[in-house]
N, C-alpha and C positions, 0 to 999 in steps of 0.2 A: 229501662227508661234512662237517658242522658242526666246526668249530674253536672252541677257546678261543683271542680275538686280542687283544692287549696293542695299544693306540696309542698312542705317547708323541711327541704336538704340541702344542706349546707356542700355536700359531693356535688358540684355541678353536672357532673357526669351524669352523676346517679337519679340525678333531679331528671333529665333530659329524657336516660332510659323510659324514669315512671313516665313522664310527659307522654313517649311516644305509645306506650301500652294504652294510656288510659283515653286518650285520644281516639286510641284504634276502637275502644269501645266505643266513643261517639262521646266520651262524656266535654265537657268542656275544662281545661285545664289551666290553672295559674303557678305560675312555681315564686319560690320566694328562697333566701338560702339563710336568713339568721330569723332567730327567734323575734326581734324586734317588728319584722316588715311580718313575720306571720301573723302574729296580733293584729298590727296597721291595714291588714288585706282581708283578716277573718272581718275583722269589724267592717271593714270599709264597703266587704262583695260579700258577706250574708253565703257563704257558702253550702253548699247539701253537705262537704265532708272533707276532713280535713287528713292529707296523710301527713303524720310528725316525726320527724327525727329530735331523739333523743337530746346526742351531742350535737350545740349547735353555735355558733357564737352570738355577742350578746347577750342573749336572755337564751336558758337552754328550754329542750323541749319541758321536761316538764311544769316550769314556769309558766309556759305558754299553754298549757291543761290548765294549771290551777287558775291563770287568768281569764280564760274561752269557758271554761267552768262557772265562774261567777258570773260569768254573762249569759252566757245559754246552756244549750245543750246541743251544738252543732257535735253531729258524731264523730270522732277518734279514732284513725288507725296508728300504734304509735312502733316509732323503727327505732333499734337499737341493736348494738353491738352487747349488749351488757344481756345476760341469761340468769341471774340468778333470781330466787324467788323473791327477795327482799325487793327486785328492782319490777316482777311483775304485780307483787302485791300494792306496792308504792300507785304506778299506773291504775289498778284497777280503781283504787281509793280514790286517786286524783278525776277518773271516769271516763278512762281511755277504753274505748269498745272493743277494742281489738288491741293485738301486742304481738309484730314480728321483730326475730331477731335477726341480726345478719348472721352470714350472706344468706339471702334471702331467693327465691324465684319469683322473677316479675309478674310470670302467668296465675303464681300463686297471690300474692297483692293484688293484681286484678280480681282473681276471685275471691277473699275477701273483702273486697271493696262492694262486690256487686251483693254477697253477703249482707253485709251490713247497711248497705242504702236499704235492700230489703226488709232486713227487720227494724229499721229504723220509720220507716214509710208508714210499716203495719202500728206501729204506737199511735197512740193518742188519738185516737180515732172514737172516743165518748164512752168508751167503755169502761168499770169502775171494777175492781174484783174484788168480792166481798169472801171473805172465810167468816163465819161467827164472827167474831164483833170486829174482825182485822178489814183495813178497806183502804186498798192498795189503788190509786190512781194515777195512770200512764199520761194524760195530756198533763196533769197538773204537777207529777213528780211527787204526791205526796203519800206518804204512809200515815193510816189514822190507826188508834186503838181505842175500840171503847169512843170515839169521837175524841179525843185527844191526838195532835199533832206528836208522830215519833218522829227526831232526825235520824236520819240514814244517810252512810255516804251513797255517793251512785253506784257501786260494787252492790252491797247490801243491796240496794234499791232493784237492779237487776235480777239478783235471785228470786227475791219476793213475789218479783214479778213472774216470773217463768214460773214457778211454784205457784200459785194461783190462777193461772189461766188452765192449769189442770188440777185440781184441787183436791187429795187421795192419790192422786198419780206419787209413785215411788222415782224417781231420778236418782243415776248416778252421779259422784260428783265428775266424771270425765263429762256426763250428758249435761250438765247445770254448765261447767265450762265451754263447753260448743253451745250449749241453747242460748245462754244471757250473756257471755263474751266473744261467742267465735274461737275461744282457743283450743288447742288438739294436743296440748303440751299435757301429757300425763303426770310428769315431774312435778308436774304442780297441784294437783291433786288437792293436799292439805291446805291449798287454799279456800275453799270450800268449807272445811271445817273451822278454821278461823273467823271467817265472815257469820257462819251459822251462830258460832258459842257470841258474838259479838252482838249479832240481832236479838239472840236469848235473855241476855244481859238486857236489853236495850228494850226488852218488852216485859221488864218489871220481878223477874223470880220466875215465871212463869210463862210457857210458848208454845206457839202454832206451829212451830217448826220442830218434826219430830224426825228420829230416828229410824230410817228400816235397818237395821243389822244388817250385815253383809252387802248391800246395797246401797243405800245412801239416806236420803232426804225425802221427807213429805211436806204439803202443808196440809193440816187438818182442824178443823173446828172442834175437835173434843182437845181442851187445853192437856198438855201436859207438862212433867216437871223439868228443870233442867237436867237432871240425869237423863233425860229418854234419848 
């Protein structure tokens, strides 16, 4: 289905390329080339999605997440020359949905893109996931325990998420990174573990979030400790 797509790269060139890919999809395209006018155009055209570059001038990309962040939840595909894990853990927290680095393949941001309109589409559609007393809601963003409000960043928020619509299902953390971000970056793996011990923490001594050995991550309603 045609999107309205924000692209804020600062590479005129490279702004043009995505233009002409995402076009070819049918989608409808706006380009912007510094951080300032990406703000001033998210706000201004309500966009389906926005692609972000990193380095940008003015305000850089991710400025421009933590400020589209407190405003909505318009989805994030974000570009970078930078690869390290500090700099995708940074994005995932900030609730960038996706995370390409350069040099990149256009064919492949098109398909990303068309990724994440997807799973973007399928949210918030009324449905609430409940594990035992955990209750994970997609249109309203929120995590409850016990009826108590948990905050979550949107990273966290993501997992929960995907861990609950199958609830017993064991996932890897490669499959938790392609299910709730789109990434395919293996390197990054122990991100998954970070965000887990972080949500463990974050639901009292005690969590839904268990360990399969050799395998990865559950959610399950029999609580356990944080060693599991």
């Amino acid at each position: 289905m045609p999107a309205r797509i924000l692209v804020a790269e600062d590479d005129i060139k490279q702004a043009e390329l995505i233009r002409r890919y995402l076009e070819r999809e049918g989608h409808l395209t706006v380009v912007v080339h510094d951080g300032r006018a990406a703000i001033d155009e998210a706000r201004r055209r309500s966009p389906d999605l926005l692609v972000l570059d990193v380095m940008m001038p003015k305000v850089d990309g991710l400025d421009v997440c933590r400020v589209l962040r407190a405003d909505g939840d318009v989805p994030i595909i974000m570009l970078t020359a930078r690869s390290t894990e500090d700099d995708l853990l940074l994005g995932l927290d900030l609730g960038a949905d996706d995370y390409m680095t350069k040099p990149y393949n256009p064919r492949e941001l098109v398909a990303r893109v068309r990724t994440v309109l997807r799973r973007t589409r399928s949210r918030g559609e009324g449905e609430v996931y409940r594990v035992g007393d955990l209750e994970i809601d997609p249109s309203r963003h929120e995590v409850r325990l016990s009826g108590e409000l948990v905050e979550v960043t949107p990273a966290e928020f993501k997992i929960l998420a995907c861990l609950a619509a199958s609830p017993g299902r064991a996932f890897s953390r490669q499959q938790l990174l392609e299910h709730a971000f789109g990434f395919d970056h293996y390197v990054f793996d122990r991100t998954i573990d970070v965000h887990v011990m972080n949500l463990r923490k974050k639901f009292g001594g005690s969590a839904y979030l268990k360990t399969v050995y050799g395998v990865g991550y559950k959610l399950t309603d029999k609580v356990v400790s944080d060693a599991s």
